[in-house]
C-alpha positions in Angstrom: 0.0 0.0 0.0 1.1 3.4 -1.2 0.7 6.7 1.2 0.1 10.1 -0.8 0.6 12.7 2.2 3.3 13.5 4.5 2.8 13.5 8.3 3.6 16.5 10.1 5.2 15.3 13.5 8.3 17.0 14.1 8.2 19.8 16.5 10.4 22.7 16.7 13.1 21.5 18.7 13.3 17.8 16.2 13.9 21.0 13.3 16.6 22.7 15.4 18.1 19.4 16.1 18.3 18.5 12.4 19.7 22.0 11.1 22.6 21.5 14.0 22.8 17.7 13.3 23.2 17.7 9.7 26.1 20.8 9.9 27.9 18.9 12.9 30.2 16.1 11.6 33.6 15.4 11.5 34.9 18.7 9.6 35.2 20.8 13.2 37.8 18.5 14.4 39.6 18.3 11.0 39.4 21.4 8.8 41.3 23.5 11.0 45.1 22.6 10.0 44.1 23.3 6.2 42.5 26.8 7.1 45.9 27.4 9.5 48.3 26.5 6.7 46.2 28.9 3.9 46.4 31.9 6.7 49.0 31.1 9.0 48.1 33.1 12.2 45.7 32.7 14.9 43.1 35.9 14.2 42.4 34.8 10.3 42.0 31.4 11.5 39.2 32.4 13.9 38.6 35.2 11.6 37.5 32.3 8.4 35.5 31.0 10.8 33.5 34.5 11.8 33.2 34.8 8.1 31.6 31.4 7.1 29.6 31.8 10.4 27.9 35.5 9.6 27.7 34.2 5.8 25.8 30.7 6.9 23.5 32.3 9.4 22.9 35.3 6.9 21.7 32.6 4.4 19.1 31.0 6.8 17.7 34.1 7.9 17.0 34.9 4.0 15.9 31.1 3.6 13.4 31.7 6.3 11.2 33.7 4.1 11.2 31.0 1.4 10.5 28.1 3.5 7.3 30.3 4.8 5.9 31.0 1.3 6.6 27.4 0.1 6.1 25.2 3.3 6.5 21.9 1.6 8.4 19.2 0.9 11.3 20.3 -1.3 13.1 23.0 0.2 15.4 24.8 -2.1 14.3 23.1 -5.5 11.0 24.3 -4.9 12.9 27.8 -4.5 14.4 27.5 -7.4 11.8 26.5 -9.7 9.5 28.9 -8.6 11.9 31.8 -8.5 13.6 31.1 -12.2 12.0 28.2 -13.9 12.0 24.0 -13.8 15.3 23.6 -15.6 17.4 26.1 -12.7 15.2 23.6 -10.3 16.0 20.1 -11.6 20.1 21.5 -11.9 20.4 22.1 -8.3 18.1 18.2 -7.5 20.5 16.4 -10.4 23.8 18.8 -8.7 22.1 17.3 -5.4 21.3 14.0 -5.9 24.8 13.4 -8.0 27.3 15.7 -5.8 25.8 17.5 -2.8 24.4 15.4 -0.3 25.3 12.1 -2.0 28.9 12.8 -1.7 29.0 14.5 1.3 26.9 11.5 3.1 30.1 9.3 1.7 32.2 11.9 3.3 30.7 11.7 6.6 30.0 7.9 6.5 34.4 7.5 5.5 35.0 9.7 8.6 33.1 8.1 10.9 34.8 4.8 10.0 38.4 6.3 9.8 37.9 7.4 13.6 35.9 4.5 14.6 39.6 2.9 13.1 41.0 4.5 16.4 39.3 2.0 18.6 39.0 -1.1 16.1 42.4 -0.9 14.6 41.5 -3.6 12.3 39.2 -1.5 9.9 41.6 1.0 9.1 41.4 3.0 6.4 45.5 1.9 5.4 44.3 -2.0 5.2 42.7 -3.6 2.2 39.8 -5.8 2.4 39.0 -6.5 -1.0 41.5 -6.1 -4.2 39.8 -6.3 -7.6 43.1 -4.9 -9.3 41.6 -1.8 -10.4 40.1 -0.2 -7.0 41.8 -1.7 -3.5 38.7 -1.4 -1.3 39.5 -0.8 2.8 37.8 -2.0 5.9 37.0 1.8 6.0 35.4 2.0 3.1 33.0 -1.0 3.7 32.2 0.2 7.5 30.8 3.5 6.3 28.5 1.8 3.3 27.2 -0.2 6.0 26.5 3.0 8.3 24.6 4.4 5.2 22.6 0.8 4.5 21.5 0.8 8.5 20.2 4.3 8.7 18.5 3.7 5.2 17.0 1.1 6.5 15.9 2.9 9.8 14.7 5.9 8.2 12.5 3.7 5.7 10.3 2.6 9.0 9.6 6.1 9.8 10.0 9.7 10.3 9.9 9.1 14.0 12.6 6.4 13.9 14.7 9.1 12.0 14.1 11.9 14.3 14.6 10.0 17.3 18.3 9.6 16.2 18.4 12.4 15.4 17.3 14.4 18.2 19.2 11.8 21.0 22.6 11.9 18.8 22.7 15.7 17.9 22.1 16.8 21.6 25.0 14.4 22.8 27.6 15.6 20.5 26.4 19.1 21.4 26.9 18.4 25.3 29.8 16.1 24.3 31.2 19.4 22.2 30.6 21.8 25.0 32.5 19.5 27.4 35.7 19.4 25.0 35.3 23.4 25.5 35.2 23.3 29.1 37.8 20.7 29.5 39.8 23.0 27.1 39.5 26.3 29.3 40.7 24.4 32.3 43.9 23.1 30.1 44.2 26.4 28.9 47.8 27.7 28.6 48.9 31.5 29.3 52.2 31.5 28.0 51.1 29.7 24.3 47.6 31.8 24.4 49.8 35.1 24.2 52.5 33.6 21.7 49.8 33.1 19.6 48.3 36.3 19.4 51.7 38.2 19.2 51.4 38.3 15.6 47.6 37.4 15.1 46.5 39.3 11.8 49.9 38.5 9.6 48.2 36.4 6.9 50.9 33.8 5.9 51.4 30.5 4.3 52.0 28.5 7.2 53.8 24.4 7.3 54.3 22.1 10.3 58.4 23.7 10.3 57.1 27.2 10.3 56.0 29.9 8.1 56.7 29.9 4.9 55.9 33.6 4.1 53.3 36.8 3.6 51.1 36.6 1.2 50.7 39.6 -2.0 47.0 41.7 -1.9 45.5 39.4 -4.2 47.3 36.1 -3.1 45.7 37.0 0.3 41.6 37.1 -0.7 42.7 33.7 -2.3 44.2 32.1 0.7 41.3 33.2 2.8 39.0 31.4 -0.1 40.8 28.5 0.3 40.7 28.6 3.6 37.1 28.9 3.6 36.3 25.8 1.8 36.7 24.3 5.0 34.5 25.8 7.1 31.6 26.1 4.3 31.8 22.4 4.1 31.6 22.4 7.9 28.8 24.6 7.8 26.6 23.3 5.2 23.4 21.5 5.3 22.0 23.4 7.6 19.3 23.5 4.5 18.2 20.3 5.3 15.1 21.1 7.4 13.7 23.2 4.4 13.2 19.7 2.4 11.1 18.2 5.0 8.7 20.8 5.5 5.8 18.9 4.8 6.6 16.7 8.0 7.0 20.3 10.5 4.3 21.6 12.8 3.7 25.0 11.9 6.5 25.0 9.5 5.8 29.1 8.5 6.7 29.5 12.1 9.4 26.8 13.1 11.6 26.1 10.3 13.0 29.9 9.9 13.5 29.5 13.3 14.9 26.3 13.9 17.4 27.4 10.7 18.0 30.4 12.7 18.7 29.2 16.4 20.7 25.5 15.0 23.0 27.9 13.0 23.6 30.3 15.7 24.4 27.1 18.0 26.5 25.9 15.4 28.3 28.9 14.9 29.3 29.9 18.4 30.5 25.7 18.9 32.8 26.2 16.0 34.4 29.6 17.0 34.7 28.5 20.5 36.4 24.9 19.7 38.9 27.1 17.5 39.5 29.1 20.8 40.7 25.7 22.8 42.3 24.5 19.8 44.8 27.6 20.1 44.4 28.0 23.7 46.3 24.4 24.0 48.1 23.7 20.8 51.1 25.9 18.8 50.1 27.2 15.3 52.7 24.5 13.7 51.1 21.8 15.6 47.5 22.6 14.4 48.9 23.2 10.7 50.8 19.7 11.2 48.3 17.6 13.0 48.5 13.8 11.8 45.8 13.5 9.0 45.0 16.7 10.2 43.1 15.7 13.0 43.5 18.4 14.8 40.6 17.5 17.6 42.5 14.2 18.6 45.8 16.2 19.0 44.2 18.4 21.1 42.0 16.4 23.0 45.4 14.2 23.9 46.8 17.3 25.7 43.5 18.3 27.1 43.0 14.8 28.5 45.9 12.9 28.5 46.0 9.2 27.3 42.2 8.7 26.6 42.1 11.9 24.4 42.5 9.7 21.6 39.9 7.5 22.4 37.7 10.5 23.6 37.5 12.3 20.7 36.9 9.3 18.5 33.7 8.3 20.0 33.0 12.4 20.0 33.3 12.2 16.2 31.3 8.7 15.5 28.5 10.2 17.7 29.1 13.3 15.6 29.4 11.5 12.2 26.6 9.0 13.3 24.3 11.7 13.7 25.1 14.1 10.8 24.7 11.0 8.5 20.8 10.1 9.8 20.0 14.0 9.0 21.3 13.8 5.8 19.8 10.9 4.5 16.7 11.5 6.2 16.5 15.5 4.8 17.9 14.6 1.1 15.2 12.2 0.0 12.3 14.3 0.2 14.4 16.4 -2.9 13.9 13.3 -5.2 10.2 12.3 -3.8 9.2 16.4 -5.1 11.4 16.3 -8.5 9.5 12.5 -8.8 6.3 14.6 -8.9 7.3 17.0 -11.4 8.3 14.0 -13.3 11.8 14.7 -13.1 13.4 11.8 -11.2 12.9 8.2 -11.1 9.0 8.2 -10.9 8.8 5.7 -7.8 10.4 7.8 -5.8 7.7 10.1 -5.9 6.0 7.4 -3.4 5.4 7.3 0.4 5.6 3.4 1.5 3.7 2.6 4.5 5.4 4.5 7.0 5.0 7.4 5.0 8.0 8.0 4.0 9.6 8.1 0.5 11.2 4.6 0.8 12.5 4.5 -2.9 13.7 7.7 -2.9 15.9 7.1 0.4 17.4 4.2 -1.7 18.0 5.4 -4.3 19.9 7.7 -2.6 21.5 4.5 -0.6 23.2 3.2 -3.7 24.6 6.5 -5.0 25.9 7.9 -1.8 27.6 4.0 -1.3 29.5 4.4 -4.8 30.7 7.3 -3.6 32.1 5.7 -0.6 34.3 3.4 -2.4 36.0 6.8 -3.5 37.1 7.4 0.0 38.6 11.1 -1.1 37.2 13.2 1.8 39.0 15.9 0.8 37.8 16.2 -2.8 34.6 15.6 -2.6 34.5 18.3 0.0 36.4 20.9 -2.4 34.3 20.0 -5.1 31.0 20.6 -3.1 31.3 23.8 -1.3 32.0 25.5 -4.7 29.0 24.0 -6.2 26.5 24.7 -2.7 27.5 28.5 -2.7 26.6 28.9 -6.1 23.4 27.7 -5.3 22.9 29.3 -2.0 23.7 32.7 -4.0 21.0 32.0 -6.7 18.3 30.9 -3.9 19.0 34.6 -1.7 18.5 36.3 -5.2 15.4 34.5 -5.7 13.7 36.2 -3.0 14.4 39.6 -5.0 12.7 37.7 -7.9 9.8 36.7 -6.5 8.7 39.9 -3.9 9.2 41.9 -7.7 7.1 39.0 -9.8 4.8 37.9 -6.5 4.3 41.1 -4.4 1.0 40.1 -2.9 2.0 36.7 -2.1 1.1 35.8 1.4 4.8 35.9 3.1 4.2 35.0 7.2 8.1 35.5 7.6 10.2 38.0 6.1 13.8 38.0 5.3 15.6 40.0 8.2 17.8 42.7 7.2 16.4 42.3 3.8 17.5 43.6 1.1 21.2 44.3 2.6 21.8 41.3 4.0 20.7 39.0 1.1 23.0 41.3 -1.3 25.6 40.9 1.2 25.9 37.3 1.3 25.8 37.3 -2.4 28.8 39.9 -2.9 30.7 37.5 -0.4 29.1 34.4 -2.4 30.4 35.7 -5.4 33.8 36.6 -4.2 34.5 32.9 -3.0 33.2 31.4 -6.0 35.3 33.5 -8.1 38.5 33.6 -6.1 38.2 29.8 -5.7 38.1 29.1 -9.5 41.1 31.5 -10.0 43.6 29.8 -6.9 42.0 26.1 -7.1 40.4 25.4 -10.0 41.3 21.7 -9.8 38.7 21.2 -7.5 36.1 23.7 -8.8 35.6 22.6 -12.4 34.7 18.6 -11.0 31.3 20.1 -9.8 30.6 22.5 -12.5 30.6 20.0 -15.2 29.2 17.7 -13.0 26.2 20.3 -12.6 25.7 21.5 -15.8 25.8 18.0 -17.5 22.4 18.3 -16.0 21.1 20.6 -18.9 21.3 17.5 -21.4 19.8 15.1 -19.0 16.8 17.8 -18.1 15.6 18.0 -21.6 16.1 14.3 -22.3 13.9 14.0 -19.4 11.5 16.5 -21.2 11.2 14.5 -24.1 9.8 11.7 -23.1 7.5 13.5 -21.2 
């Protein structure tokens, strides 16, 4: 038996926990030594952070007036389309479905098994499990397809099942995050804290041995985009809650503010962890933490012995419950572009549970080939590049439709509107550009990636 209508259960605190969950993975604990070797000093580092902080809650204030105008299932495709048109729509779903949450659930699924590596040593990432000549396959690799199989499978049987997870793992690594902070003040470390800050705003390129130099005007605004891709990719998803509208009480009330208060939350965990990150470790040692894990080389001077073992179950809590958000969030894209008749047509179902159980499979199989890439790193270069883009397009929509849809009933309104929408925009554009000039290498993947969707859209048309 087939369902037709979504269930609204989730209250406002199950929407807060998802926007918090879904941006909370492994990146806090790791991105940091990349961002300290692009800048090289301890105010930019915190600085990037600010930046991608003001930027992502700037963008969920604006989205906050779209979700209210379009409270269903969908979230920023149903922006899109109604702001440009269905082919601007079905890019970002097919940039979505093949790049943005697909890949970063792989991401997030390889870092949970990489620390969970810490306590089983023998599904680590360095072993091979299965050799078919072409592709050497690690323990690693097949740990986090089975993380995404099991919460598949457990958000097939329910939106309750999913936000249960969510809500219990999300606050823990919250309480579990604040406690690394606490812990952190208490190890904090006078003589290193003003070291630090001696020479806070000399933006440098920055190695384990030391710096290697300052950086010219221009090199500068690219180092800091570098930098940033980082913390974007830290930062993002917080969108999530928007595509499960039709599932929120109230959601013209509760999902701009649950995308408001999780990335405030989010925001002040991230600066603050950067404080006891510097507070405890020298600059060269956060640039030149092994595998840049810069959370386990802290948490072993904060706590001793069982740091290592601390922060690993910090970041599989962490990981665990990032990964149920996403999977649970990015299906309800494919069940809406199903309708339109722009994805595989059965995952425009609801199964029993009502839930769309083809559509989170779907999802399964692509985010599990991505796994078997295991390149954290690209695949989180390639996506922030691609999310921006879209973020910018989304804000600008709102300028679209209050010009082609004055009267439309709008229960929310975009705060600081119009200067903070054009804001974010200007500082969109500026990443997007400055990251295509200094790393194009991992810029162009998405692009392609994205537009091969024009072809593919039309084909789809066709046979329509």
């Amino acid at each position: 038996m087939s369902h037709t209508n979504f269930k609204p259960t989730l209250r406002l605190l199950d929407a807060t926990m998802i926007v918090a969950g879904s941006m909370i993975g492994s990146g806090i604990f790791i991105v940091s030594a990349d961002i300290t070797r692009n800048v090289g000093s301890a105010g930019w580092l915190i600085a990037v952070w600010l930046i991608t902080g003001f930027m992502t809650i700037t963008a969920a204030l604006s989205y906050g007036e779209l979700s209210a105008m379009f409270p269903k299932a969908g979230g920023q495709y149903v922006y899109l389309k109604e702001a440009y048109n269905p082919l601007v729509g079905f890019l970002y779903g097919w940039s979505f479905f093949s790049v943005i949450q697909t890949a970063t659930i792989a991401a997030v699924a390889v870092a949970f098994a990489k620390f969970a590596a810490y306590i089983f040593p023998s599904i680590s990432e360095d072993k091979v499990a299965v050799d078919l000549g072409i592709l050497a396959i690690s323990p690693a690799q097949l740990i986090s397809i089975l993380v995404i199989v099991i919460l598949t499978y457990i958000n097939t049987r329910g939106i309750k099942s999913g936000k249960t997870i969510q809500t219990t793992f999300t606050l823990t690594k919250l309480l579990s995050l604040f406690g690394l902070i606490l812990f952190g003040i208490l190890a904090f470390r006078q003589d290193l804290w003003n070291s630090t800050w001696t020479n806070a705003w000399s933006l440098q390129s920055r190695t384990p041995s030391g710096v290697l130099g300052e950086y010219t005007t221009f090199a500068a605004l690219g180092a800091i985009a570098a930098a940033m891709v980082g913390s974007i990719f830290s930062s993002d998803s917080w969108n999530n809650v928007t595509f499960i509208a039709g599932e929120i009480k109230n959601p013209q009330r509760n999902i701009g503010l649950s995308l408001f208060l999780g990335t405030l939350i989010v925001t002040v965990i991230y600066v603050l962890t950067n404080l006891v990150y510097l507070s405890v470790l020298p600059l060269n040692e956060i640039a030149g933490a092994e595998k840049d894990r810069v959370g386990v080389t802290a948490a072993q001077v904060i706590f001793g012995g069982a740091g290592t073992l601390i922060i690993a179950l910090m970041i599989m809590v962490s990981t665990f419950g990032c990964n149920n958000g996403l999977i649970l969030a990015g299906a309800r894209v494919y069940y809406t572009m199903a309708k339109d008749g722009l994805f595989f047509k059965k995952a425009g179902s609801l199964n029993n549970n009502d839930v769309p159980g083809y559509a989170l499979w779907f999802q399964c199989v692509f985010a599990c080939a991505w796994s078997l890439s295991g390149k954290y790193g690209q695949l989180l270069d390639m996506i922030s590049f691609v999310v921006v883009g879209f973020y910018m397009l989304t804000i600008a929509g709102i300028f679209i439709l209050r010009k082609q849809r004055p009267d439309a009933d709008r229960p929310y309104k975009a705060f600081g509107y119009p200067l903070l929408p054009v804001i974010y925009i200007l500082m969109g554009l500026s990443f997007c550009i400055l990251l295509i000039i200094f790393k194009p290498e991992f810029t162009w993947p998405g692009l392609i990636i994205t537009l091969l969707g024009i072809p593919i859209y039309y084909g789809i048309r066709k046979r329509v």
